[in-house]
MDTraj code that builds the backbone (N, CA, C; nanometers):
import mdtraj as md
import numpy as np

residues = "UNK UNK UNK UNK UNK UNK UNK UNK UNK UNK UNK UNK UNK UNK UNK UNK UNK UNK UNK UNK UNK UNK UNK UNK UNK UNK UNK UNK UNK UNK UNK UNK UNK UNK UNK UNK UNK UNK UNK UNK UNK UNK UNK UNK UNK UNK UNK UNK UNK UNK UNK UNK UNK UNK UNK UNK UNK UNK UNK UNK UNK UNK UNK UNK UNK UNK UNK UNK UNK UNK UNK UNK UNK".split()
xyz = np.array([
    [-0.6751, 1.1000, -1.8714],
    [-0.6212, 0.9950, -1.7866],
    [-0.5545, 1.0582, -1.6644],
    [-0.5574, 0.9623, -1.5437],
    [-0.5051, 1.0805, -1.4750],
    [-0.3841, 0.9398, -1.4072],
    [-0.2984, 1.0398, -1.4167],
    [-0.1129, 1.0092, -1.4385],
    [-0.1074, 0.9187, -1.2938],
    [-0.1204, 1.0657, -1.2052],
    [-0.0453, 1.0246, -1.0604],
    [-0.1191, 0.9238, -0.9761],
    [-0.2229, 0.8403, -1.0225],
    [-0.3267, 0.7556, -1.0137],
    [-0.2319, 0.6007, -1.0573],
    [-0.2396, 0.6374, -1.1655],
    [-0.1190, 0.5366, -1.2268],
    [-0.0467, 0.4999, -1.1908],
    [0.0521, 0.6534, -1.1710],
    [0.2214, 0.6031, -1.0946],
    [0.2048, 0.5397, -0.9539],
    [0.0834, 0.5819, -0.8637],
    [0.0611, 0.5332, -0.7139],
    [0.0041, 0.3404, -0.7767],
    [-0.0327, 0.3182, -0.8352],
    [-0.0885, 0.1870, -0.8472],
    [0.0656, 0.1103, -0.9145],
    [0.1340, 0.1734, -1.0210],
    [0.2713, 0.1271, -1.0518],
    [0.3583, 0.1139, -0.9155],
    [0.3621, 0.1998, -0.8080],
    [0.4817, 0.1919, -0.6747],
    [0.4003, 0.1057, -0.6341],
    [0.2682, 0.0906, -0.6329],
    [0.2199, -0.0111, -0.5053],
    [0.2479, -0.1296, -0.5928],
    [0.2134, -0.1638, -0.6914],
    [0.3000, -0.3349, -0.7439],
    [0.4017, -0.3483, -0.7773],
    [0.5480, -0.2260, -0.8023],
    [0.6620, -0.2624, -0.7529],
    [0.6734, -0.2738, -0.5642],
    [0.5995, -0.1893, -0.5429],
    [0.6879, -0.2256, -0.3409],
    [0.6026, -0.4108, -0.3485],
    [0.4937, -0.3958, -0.3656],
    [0.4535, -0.5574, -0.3171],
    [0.5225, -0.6436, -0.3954],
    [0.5689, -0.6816, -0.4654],
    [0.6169, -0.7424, -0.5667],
    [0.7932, -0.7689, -0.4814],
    [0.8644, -0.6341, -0.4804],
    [0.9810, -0.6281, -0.3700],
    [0.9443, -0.7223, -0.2114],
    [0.8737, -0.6877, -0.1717],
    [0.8498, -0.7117, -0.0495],
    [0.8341, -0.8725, -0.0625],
    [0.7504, -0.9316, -0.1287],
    [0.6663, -1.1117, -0.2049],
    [0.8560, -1.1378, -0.2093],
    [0.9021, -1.1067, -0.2971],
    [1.0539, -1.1681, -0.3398],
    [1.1338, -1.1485, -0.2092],
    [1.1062, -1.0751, -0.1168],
    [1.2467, -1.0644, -0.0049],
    [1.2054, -1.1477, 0.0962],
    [1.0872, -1.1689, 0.0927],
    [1.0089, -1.2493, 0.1603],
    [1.0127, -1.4432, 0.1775],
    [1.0224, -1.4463, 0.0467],
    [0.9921, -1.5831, -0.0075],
    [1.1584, -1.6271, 0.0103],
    [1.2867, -1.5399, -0.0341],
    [1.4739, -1.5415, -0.0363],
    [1.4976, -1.5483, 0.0894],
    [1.4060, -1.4574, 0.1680],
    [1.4650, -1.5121, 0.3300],
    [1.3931, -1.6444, 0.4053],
    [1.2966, -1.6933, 0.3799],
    [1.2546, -1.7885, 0.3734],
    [1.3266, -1.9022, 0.3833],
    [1.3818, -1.8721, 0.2265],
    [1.4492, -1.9967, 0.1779],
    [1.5862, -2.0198, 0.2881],
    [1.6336, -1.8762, 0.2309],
    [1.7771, -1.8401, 0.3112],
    [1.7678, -1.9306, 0.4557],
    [1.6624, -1.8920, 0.4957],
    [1.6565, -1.9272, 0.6896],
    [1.6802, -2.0718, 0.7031],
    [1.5886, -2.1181, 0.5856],
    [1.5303, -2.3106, 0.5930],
    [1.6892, -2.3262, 0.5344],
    [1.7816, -2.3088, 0.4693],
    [1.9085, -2.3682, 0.4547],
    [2.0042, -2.3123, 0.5402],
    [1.9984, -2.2578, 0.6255],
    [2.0690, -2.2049, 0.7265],
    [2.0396, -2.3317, 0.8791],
    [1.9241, -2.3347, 0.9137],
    [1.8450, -2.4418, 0.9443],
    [1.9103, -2.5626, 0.8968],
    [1.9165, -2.6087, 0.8059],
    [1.9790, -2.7509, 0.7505],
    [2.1261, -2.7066, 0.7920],
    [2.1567, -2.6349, 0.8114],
    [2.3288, -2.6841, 0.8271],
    [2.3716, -2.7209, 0.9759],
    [2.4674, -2.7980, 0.9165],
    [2.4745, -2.8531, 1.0384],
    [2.5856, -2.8078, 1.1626],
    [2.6486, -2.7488, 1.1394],
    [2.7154, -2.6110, 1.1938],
    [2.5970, -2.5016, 1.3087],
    [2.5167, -2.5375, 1.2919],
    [2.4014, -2.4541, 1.3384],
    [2.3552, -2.4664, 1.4936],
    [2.3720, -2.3644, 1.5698],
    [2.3735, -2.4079, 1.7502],
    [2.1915, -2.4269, 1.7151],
    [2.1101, -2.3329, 1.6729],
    [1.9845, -2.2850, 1.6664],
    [1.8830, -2.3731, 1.5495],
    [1.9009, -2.4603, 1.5276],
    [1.8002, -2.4806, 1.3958],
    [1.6441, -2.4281, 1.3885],
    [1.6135, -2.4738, 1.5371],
    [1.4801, -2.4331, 1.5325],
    [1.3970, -2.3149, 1.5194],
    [1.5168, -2.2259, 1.5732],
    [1.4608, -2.1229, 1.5917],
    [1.4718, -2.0224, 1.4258],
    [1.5526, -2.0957, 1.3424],
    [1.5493, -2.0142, 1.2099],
    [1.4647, -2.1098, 1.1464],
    [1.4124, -2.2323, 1.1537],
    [1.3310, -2.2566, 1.0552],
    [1.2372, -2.2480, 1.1179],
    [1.1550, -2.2015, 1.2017],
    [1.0480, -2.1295, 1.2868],
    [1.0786, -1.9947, 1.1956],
    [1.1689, -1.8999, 1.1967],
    [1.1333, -1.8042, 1.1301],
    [1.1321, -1.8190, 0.9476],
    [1.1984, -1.8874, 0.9242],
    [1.1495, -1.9397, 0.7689],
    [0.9679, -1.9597, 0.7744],
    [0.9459, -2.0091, 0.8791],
    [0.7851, -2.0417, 0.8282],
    [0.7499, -1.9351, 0.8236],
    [0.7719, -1.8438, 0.9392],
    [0.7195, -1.7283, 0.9624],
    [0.7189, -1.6185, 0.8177],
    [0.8307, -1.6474, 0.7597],
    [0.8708, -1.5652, 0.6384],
    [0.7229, -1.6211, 0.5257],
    [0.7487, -1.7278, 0.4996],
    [0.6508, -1.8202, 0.4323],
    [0.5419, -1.7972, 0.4613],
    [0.4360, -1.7981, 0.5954],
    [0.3278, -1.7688, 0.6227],
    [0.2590, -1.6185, 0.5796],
    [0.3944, -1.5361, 0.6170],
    [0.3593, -1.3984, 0.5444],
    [0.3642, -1.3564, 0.3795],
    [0.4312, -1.4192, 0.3432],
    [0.4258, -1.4611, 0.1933],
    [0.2942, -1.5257, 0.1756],
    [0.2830, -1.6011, 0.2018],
    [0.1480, -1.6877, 0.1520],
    [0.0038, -1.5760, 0.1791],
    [0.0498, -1.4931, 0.3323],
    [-0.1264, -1.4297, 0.3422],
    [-0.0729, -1.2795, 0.2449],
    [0.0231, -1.2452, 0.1575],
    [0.0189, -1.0983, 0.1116],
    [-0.0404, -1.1347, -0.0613],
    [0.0240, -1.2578, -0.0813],
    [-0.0754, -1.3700, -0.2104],
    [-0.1932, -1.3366, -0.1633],
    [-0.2463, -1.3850, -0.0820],
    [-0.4049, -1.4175, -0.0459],
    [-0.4876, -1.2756, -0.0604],
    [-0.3960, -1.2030, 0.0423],
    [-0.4717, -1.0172, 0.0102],
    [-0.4442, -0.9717, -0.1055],
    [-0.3710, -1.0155, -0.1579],
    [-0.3804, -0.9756, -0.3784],
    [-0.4622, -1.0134, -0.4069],
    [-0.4613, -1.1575, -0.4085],
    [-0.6021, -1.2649, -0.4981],
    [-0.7528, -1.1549, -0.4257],
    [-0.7699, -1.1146, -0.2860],
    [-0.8755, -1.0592, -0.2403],
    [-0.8879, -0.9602, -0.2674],
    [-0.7987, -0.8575, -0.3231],
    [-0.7899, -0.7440, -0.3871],
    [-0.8446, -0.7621, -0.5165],
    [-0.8007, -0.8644, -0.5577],
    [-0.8423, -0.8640, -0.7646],
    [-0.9609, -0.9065, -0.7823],
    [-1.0100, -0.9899, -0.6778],
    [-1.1444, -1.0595, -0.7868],
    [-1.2117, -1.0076, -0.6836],
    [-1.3685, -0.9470, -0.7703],
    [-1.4224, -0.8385, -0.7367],
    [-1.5438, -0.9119, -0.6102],
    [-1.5637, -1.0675, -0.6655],
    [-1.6362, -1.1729, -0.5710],
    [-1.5960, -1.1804, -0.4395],
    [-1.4494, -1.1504, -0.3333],
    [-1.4682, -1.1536, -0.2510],
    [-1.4523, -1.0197, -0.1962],
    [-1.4468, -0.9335, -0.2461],
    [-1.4431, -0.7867, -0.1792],
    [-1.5901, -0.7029, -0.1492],
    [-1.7250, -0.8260, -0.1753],
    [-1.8340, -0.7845, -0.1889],
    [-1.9364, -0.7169, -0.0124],
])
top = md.Topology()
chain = top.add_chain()
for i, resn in enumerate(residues, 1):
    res = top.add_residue(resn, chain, resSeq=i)
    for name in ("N", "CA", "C"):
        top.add_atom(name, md.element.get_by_symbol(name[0]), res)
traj = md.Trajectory(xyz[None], top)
């Protein structure tokens, strides 16, 4: 078996996995920052909430295109 094959495929689905979760918390974070009403800027943080969200959604999409062997053909 070869180890350091392993451990590189183990760091690459802890960093993506890190990255999916900080991703999706600032997201959220932004869109309730956005709702308050204290807020000079709304738009411009729930513009970046999507932005957070949109990149979340396409690093899903390049997993799912990574795993199933049908669209990597």
């Amino acid at each position: 078996m070869k180890w350091l094959e392993l451990l590189q495929v183990a760091g690459a689905t802890l960093v993506s996995a890190v990255v999916l979760v900080v991703l999706y918390s600032l997201g959220v974070r932004l869109t309730a920052v956005a709702a308050d009403a204290g807020n000079k800027s709304p738009a411009l943080a729930r513009s970046l909430a999507y932005v957070c969200f949109a990149a979340c959604g396409a690093a899903v999409l390049f997993g799912i295109y990574l795993i199933v062997p049908y669209f990597s053909k």
